[in-house]
N, CA, C and O atoms as a MOPAC input file, in Angstrom:
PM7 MOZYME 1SCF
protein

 N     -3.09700 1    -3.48100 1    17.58900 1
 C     -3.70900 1    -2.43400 1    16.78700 1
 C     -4.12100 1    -3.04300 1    15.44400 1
 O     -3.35800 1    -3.63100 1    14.67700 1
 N     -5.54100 1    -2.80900 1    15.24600 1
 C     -6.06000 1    -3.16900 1    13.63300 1
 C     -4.91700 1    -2.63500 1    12.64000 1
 O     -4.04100 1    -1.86800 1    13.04000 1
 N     -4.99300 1    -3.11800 1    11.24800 1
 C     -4.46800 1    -2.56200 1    10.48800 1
 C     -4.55800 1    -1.22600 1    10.05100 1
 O     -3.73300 1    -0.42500 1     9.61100 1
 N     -5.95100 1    -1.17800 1    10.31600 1
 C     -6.46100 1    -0.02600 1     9.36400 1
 C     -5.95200 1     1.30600 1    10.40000 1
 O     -5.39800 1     2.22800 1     9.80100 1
 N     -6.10700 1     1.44700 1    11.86700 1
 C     -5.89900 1     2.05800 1    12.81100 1
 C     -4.80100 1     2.45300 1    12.42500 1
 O     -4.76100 1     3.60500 1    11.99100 1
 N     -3.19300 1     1.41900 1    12.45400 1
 C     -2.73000 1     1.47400 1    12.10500 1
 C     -2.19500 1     2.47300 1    10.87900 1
 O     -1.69300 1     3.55500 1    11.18000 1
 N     -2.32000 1     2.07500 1     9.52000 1
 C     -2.77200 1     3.05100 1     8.66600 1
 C     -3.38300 1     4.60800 1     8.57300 1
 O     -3.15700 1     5.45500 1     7.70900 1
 N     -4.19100 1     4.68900 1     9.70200 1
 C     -4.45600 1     5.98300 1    10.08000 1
 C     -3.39100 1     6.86000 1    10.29300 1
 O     -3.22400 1     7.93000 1     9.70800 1
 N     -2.37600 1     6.16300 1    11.51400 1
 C     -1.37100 1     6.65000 1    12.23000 1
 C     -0.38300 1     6.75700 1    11.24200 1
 O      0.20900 1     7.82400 1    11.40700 1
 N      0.11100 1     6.05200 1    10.17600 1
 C      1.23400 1     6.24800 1     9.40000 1
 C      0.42200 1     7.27800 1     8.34800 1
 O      1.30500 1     7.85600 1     7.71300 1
 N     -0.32600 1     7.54100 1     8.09600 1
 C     -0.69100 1     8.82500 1     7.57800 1
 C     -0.83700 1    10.09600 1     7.85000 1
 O     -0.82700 1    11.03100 1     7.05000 1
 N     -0.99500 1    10.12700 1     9.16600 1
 C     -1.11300 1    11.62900 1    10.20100 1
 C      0.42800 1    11.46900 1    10.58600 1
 O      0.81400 1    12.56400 1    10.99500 1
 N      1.38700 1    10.59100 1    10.61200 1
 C      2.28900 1    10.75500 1    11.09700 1
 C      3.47600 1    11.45100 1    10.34100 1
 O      4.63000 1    11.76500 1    10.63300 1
 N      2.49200 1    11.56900 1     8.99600 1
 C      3.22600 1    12.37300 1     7.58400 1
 C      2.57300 1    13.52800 1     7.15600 1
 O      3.13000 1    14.31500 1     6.39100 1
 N      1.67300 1    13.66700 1     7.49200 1
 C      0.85400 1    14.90400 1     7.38100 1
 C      1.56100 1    15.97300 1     7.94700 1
 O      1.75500 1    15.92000 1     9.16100 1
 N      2.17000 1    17.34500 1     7.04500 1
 C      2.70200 1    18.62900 1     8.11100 1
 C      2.25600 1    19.46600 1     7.06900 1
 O      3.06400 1    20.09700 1     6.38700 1
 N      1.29200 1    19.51400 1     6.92500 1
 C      0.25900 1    20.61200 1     6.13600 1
 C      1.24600 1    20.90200 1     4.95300 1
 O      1.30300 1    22.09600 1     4.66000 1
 N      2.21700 1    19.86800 1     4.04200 1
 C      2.38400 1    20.24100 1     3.03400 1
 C      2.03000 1    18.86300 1     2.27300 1
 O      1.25000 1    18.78100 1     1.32500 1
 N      2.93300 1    17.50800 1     3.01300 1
 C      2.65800 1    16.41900 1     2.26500 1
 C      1.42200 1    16.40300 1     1.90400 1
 O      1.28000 1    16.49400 1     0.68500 1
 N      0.31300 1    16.30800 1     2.61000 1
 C     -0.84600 1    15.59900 1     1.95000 1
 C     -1.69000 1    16.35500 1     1.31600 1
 O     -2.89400 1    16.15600 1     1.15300 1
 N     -0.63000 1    17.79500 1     0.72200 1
 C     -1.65400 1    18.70900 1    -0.49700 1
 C     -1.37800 1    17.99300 1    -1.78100 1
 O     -2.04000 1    18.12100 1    -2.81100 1
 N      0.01600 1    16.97300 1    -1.56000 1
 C      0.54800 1    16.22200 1    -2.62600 1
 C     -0.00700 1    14.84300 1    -3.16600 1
 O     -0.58800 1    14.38900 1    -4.15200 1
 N      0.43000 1    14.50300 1    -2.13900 1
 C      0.55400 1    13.05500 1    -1.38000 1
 C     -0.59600 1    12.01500 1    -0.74000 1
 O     -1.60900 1    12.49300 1    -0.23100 1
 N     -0.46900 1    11.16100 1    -0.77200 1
 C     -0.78300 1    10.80300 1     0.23800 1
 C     -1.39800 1     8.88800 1     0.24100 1
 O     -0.81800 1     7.80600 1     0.33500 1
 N     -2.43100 1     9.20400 1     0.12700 1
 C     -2.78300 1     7.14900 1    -0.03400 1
 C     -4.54100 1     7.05900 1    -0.99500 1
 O     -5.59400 1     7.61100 1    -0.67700 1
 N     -4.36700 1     6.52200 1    -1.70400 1
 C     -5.70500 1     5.79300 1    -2.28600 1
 C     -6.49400 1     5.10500 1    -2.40200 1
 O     -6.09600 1     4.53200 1    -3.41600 1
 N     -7.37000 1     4.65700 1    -2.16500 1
 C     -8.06900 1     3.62300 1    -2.13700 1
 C     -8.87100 1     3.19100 1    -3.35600 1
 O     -8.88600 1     4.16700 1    -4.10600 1
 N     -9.47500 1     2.28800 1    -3.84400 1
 C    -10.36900 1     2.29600 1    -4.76600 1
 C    -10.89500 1     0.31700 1    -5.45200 1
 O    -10.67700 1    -0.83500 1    -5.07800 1
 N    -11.24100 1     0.63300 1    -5.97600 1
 C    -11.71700 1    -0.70400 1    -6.81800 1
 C    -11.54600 1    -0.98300 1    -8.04000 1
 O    -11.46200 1    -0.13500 1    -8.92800 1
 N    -11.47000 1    -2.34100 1    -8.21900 1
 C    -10.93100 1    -2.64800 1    -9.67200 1
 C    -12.23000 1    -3.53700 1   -10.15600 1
 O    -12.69100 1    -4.45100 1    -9.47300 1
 N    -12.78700 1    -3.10700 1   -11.52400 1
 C    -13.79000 1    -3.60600 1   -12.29600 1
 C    -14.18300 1    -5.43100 1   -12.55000 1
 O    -15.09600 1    -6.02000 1   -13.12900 1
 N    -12.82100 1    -5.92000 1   -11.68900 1
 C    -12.53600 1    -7.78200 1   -12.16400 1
 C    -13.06400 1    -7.99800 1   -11.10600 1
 O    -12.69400 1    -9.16200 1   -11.26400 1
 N    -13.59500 1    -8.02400 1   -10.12600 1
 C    -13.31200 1    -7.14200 1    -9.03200 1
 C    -12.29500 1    -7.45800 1    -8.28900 1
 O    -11.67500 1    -8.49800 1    -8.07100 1
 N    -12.22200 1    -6.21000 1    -7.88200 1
 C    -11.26200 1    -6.32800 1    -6.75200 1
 C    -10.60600 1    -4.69600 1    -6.18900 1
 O    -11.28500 1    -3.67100 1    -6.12700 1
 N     -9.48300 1    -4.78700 1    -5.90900 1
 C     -8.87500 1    -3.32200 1    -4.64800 1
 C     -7.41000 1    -2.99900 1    -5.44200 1
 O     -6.53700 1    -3.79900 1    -5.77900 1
 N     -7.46000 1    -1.77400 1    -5.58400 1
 C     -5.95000 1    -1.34900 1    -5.56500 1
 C     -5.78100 1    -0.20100 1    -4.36000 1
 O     -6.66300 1     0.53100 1    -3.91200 1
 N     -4.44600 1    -0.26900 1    -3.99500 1
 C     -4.27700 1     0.63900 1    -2.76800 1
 C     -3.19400 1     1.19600 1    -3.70700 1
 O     -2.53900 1     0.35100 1    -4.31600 1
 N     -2.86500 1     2.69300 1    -3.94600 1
 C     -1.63000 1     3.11200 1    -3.74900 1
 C     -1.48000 1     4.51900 1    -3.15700 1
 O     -2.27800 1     5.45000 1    -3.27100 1
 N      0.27200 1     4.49400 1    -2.18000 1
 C      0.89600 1     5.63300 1    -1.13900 1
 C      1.64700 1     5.77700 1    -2.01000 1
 O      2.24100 1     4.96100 1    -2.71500 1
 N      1.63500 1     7.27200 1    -1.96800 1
 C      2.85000 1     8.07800 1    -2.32300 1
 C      3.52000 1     7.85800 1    -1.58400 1
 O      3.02800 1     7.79000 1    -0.45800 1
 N      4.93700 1     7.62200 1    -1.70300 1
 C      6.24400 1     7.78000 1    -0.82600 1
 C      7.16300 1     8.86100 1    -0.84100 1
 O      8.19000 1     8.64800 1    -0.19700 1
 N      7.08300 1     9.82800 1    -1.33400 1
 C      7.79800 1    11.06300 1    -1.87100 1
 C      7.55600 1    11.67300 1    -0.46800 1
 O      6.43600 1    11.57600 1     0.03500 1
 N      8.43800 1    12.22000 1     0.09800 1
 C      8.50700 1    12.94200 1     1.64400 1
 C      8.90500 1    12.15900 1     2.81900 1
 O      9.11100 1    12.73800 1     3.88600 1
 N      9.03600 1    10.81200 1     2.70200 1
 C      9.02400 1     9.53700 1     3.59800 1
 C     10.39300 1     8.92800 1     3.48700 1
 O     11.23200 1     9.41400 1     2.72800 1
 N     10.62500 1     7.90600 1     4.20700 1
 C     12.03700 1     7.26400 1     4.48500 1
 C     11.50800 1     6.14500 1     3.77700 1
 O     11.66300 1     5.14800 1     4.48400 1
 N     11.06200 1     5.91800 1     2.91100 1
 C     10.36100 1     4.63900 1     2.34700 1
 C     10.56900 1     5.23100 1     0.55900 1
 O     10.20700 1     4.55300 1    -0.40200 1
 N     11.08000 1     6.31400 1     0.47000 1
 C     11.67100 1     6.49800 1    -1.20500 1
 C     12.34300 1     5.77400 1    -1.65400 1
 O     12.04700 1     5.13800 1    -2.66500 1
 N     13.53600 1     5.65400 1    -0.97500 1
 C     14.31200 1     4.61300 1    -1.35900 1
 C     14.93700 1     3.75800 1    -0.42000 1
 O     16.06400 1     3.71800 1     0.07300 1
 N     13.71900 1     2.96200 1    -0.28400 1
 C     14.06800 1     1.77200 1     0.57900 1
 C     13.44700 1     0.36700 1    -0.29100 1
 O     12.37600 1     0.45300 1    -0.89100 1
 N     14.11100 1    -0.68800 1    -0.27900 1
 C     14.09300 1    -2.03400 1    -1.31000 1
 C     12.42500 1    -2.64600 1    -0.99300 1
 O     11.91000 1    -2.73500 1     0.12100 1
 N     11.72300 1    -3.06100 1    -2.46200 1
 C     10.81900 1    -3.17800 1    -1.76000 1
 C     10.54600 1    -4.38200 1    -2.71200 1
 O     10.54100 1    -4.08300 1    -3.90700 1
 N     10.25900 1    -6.03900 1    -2.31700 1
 C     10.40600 1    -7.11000 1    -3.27200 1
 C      9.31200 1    -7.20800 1    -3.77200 1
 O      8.41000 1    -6.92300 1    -2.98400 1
 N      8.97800 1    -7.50700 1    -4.80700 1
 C      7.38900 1    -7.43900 1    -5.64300 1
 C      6.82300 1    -8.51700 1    -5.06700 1
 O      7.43100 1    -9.46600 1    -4.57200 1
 N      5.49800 1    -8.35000 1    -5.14300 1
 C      4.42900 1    -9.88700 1    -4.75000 1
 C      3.70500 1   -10.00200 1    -6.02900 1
 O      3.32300 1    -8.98300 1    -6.60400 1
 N      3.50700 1   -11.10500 1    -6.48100 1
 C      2.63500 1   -11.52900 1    -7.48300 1
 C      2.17800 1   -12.85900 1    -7.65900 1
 O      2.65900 1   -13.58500 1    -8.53000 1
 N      1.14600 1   -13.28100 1    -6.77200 1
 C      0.83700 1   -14.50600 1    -6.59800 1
 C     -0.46300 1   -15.01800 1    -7.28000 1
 O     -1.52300 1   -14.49400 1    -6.93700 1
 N     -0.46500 1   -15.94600 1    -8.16500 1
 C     -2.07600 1   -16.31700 1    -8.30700 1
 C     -2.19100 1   -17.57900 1    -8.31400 1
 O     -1.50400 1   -18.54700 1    -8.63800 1
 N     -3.48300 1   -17.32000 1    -7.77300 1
 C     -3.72400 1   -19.15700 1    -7.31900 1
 C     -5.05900 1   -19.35900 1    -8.38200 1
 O     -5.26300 1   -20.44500 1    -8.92400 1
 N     -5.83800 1   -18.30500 1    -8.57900 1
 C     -7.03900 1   -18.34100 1    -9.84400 1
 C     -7.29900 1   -17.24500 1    -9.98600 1
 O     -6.26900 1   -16.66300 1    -9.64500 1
 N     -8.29600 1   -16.23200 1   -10.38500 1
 C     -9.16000 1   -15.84500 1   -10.69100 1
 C     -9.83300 1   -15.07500 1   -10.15700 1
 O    -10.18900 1   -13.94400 1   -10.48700 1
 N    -10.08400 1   -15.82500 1    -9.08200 1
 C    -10.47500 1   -15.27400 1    -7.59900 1
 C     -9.90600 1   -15.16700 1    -5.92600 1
 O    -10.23500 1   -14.79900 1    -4.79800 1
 N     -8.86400 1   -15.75500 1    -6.68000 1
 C     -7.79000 1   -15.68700 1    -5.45700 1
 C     -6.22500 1   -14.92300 1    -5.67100 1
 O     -5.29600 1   -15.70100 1    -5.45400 1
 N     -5.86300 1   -13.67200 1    -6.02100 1
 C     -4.69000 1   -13.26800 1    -6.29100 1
 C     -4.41200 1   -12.28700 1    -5.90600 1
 O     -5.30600 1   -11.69200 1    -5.30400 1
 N     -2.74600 1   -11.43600 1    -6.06600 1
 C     -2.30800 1   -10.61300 1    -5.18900 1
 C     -1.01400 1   -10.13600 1    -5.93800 1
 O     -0.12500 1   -10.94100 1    -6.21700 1
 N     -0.91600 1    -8.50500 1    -6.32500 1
 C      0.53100 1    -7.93300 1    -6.71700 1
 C      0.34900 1    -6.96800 1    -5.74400 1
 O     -0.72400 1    -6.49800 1    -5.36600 1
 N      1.88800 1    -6.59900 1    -5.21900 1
 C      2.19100 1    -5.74200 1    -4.83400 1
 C      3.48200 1    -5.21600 1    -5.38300 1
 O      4.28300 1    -6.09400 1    -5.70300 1
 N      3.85600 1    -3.98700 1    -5.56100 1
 C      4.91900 1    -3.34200 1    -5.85000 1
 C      5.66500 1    -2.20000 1    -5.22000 1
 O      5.16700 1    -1.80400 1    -4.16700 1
 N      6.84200 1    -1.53000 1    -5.66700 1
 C      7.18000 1    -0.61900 1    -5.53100 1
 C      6.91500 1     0.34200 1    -6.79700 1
 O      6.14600 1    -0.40100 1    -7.40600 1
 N      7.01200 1     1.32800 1    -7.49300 1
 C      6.74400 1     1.78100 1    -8.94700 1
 C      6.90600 1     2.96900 1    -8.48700 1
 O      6.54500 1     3.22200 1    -7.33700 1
 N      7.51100 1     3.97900 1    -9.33500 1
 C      6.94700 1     5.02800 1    -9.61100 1
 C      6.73300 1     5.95500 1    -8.53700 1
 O      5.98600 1     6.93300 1    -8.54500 1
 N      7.66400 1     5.43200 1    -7.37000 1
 C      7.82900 1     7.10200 1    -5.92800 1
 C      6.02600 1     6.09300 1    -5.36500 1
 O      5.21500 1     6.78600 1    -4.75100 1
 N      5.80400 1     5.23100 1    -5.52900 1
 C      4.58800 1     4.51300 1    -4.86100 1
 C      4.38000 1     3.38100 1    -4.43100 1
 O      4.83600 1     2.51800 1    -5.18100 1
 N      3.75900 1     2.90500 1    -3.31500 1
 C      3.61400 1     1.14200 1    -3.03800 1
 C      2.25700 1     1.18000 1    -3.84600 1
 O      1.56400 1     2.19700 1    -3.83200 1
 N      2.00100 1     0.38600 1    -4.34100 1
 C      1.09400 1    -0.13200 1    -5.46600 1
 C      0.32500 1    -1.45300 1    -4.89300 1
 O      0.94700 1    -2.50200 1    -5.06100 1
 N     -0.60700 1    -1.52500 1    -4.41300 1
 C     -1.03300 1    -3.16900 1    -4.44200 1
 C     -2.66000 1    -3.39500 1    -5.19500 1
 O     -3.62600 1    -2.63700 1    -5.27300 1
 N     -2.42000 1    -4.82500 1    -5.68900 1
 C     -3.81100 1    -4.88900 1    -6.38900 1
 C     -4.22900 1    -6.53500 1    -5.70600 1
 O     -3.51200 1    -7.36500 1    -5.14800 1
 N     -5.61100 1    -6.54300 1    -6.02000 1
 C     -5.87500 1    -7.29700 1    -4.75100 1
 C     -7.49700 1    -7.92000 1    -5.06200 1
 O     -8.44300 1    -7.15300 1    -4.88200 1
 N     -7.70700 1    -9.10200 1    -5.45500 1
 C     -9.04400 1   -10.08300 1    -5.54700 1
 C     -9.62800 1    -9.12400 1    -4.65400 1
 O     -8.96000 1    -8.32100 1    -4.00200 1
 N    -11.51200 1    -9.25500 1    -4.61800 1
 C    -12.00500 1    -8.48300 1    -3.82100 1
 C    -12.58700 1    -8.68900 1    -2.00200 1
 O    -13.35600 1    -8.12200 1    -1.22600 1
 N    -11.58500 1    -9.94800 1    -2.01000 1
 C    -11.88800 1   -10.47500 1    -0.56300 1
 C    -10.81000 1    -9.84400 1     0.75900 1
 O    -10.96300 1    -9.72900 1     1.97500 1
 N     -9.88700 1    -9.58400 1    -0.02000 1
 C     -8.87100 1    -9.19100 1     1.37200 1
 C     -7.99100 1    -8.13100 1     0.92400 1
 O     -6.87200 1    -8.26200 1     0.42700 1
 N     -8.80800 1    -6.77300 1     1.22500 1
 C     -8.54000 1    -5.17100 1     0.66600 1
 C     -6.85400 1    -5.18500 1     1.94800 1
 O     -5.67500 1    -4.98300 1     1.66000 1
 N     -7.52000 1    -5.52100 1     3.34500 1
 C     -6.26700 1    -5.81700 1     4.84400 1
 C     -4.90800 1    -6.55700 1     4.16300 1
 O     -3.74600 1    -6.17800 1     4.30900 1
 N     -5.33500 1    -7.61500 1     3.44700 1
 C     -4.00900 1    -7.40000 1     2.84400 1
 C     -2.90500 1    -7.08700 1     2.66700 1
 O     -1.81300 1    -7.12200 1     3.23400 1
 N     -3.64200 1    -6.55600 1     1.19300 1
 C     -2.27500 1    -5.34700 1     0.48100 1
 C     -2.24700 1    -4.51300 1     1.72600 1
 O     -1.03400 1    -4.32900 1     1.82700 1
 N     -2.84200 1    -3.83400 1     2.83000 1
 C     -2.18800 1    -3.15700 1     3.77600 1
 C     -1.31000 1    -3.71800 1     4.72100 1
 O     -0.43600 1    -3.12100 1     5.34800 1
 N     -1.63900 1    -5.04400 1     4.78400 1
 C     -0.96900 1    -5.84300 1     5.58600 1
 C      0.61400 1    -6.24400 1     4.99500 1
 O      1.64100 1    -6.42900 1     5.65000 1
 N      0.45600 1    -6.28700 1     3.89400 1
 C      2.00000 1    -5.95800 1     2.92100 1
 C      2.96300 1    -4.72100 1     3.23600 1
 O      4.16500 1    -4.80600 1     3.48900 1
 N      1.94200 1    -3.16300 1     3.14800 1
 C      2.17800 1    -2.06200 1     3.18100 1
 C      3.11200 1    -1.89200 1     4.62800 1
 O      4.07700 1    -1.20800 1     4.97000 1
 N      2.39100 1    -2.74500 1     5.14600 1
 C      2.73700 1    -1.97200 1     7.02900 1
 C      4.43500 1    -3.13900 1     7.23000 1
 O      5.26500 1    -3.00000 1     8.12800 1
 N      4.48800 1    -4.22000 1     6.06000 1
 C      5.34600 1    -5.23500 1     6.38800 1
 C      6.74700 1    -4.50100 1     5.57800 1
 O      7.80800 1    -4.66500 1     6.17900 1
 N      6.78300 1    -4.03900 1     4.80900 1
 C      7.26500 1    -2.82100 1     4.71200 1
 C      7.68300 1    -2.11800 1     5.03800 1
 O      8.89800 1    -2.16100 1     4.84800 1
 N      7.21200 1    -0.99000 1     5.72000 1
 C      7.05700 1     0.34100 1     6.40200 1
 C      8.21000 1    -0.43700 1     7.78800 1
 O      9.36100 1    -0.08200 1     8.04200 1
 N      7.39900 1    -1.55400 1     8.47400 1
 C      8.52100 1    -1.83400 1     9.69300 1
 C      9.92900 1    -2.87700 1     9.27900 1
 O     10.47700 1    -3.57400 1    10.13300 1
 N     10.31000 1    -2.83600 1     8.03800 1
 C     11.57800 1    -4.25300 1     7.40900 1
 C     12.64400 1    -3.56500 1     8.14100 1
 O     12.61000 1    -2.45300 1     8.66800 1
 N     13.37400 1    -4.21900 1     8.09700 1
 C     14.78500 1    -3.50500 1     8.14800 1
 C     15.37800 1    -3.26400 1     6.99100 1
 O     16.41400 1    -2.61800 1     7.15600 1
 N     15.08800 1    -3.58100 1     5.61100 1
 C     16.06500 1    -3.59100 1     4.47600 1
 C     15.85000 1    -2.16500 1     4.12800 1
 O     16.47000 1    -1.65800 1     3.19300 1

């Protein structure tokens, strides 16, 4: 299964006609360029579950944070690989910690 497919399914799989009047996931772009993704986790088994930060840079045009923050997974993301930070998200979602 693609990621994104993927992603579909962990979003309908939280959807019960209250979460996602709240809740839910974002998408968007950042002006350097590049992607931030952030999910609410508030309603989910992923509130408080450990989540280790990523913050890697190699330049300019090659870098990557991800977080936990704020009841949210947070990722920000150069503008080449949006799959990624989802690919973080979903590594996550299945950990055992």
């Amino acid at each position: 299964m693609d990621i994104l497919s993927w992603v579909e399914d962990w979003y309908k799989e939280h959807c019960n006609g209250v979460w996602e009047h709240d809740y839910g996931i974002t998408i968007g772009t950042l002006d350097n360029p590049g992607w931030y993704v952030r999910i609410n986790l508030n309603g989910t088994s992923l509130l408080n579950k450990n989540f280790e930060n990523i913050d890697l840079m190699v330049d300019d045009k090659n870098w990557i944070k991800c977080m936990k923050e704020n009841e949210e997974f947070k990722g920000f993301r150069d503008s080449h690989k949006l799959i990624t930070i989802l690919g973080y998200f979903k590594e996550f979602v299945l950990s055992e910690c």
